[in-house]
C-alpha positions in Angstrom: -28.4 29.3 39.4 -29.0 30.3 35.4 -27.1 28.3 33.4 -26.1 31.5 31.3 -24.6 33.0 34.9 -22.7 29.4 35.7 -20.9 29.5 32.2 -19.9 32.8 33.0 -18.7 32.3 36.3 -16.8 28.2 35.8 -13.4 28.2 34.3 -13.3 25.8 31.1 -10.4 24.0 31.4 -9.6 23.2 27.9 -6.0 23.8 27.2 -6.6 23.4 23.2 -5.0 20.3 23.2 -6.0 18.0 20.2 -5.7 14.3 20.9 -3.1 13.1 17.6 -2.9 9.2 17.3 -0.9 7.0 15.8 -0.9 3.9 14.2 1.7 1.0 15.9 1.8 -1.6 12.6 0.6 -1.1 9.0 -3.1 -1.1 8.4 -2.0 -3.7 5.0 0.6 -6.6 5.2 3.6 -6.4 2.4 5.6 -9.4 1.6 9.0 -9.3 3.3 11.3 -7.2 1.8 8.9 -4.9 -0.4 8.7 -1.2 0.1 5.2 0.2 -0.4 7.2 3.4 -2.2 10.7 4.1 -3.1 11.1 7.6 -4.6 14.5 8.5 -5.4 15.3 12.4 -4.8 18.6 12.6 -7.4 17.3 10.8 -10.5 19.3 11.0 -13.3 18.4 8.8 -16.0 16.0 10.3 -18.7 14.1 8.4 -21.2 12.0 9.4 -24.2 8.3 9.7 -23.8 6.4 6.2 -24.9 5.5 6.2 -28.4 1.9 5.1 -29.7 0.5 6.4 -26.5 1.6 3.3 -24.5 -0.2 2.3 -21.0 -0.9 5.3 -19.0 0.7 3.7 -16.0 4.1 3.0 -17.6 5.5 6.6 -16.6 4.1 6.2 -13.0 5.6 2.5 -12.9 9.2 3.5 -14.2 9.4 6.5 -11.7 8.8 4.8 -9.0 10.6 1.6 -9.4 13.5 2.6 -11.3 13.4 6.8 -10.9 13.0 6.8 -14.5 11.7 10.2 -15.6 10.5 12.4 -19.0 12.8 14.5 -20.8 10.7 17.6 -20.4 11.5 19.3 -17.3 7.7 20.1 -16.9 6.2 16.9 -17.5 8.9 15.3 -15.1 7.7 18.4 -12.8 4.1 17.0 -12.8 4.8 13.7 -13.0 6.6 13.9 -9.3 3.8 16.0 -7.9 1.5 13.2 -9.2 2.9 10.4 -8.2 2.9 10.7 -4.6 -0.9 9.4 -5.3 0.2 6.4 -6.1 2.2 2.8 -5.1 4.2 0.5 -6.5 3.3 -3.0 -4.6 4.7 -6.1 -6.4 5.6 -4.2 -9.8 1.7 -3.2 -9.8 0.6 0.5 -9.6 -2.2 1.1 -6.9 -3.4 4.7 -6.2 -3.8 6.1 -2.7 -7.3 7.8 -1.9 -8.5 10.4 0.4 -9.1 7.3 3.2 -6.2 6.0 2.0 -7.2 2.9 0.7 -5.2 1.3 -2.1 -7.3 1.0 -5.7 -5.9 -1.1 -8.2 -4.9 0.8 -11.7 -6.0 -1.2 -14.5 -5.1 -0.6 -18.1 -7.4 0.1 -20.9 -8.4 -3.4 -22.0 -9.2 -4.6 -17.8 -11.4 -1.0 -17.7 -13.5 -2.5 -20.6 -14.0 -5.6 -19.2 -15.0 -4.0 -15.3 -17.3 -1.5 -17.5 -19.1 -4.1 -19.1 -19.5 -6.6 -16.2 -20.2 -4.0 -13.3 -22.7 -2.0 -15.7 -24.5 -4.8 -18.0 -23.4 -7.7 -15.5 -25.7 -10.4 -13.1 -25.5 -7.3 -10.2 -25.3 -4.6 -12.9 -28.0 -1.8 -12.1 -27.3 0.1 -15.4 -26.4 3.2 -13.6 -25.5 6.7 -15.5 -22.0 7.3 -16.1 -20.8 9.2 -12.8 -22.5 6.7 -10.2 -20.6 3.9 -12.6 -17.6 5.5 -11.5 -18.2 5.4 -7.9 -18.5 2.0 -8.1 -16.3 0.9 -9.8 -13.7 2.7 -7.4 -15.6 1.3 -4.0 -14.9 -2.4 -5.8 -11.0 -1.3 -5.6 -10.9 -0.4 -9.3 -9.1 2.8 -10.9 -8.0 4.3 -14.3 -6.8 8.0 -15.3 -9.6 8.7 -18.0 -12.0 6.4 -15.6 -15.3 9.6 -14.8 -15.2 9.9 -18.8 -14.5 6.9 -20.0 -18.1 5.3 -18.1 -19.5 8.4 -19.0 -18.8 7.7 -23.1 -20.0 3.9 -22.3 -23.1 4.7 -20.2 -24.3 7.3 -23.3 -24.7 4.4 -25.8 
């Protein structure tokens, strides 16, 4: 028999079932007590954006552990939407990826410091800015300005 003419003639018996699964325990290991991420849903204390700049994670921290949030309806619009990216673990801000593995947000000062040593250091291949990037995210390793900021150090 043809194989085009067997097709034809044999029932498939897929249903269109798609296998779901689910994990039993935690893929990481919290201390007890901690919650990965508590996000409160009626927040009502407001406080003034952070003058001088301040640490780009301070908004993100005080959200999430205290439900802290800007004055400006907007900015506490966005700063919702963007902060299911990210975890509090410890009174430390991590950010979620795609895979969801947890990177570690680093302020300005520790970004200089993992620029210099990943890029000029003993395994440092002196790679452009955008491959920089990338590795400094696969060592665990993440800031908000982080594609430009190797980008800017790479070009000197």
């Amino acid at each position: 028999m043809h194989l085009p003419r067997w097709g034809a003639t044999n029932e498939i018996k897929s249903e269109g079932i798609i296998p779901i699964h689910t994990l039993e325990k935690p893929s990481i290991t919290l201390p007890e007590g901690k919650d990965v991420l508590a996000i409160s849903s009626n927040t009502t204390e407001i406080t003034p954006p952070t003058e001088n700049g301040g640490d780009w994670r301070t908004p993100f921290l005080d959200y999430l552990d205290r439900g802290i949030l800007p004055a400006n309806k907007w900015e506490s619009h966005r700063l919702k939407a963007k902060s299911s990216n990210y975890a509090s673990i410890d009174g430390r801000l991590h950010r979620w990826t795609a895979n969801k593995l947890l990177l570690i947000c680093v302020g300005k000062e520790k970004a200089e410091l993992v620029m210099i040593e990943t890029h000029e250091g003993e395994g440092g291949n002196h790679s452009g800015g955008r491959s920089l990037a990338l590795k400094l995210k696969s060592q665990g390793h993440y800031w908000s300005t982080m594609v430009n900021d190797c980008e800017e150090y790479t070009s000197l």
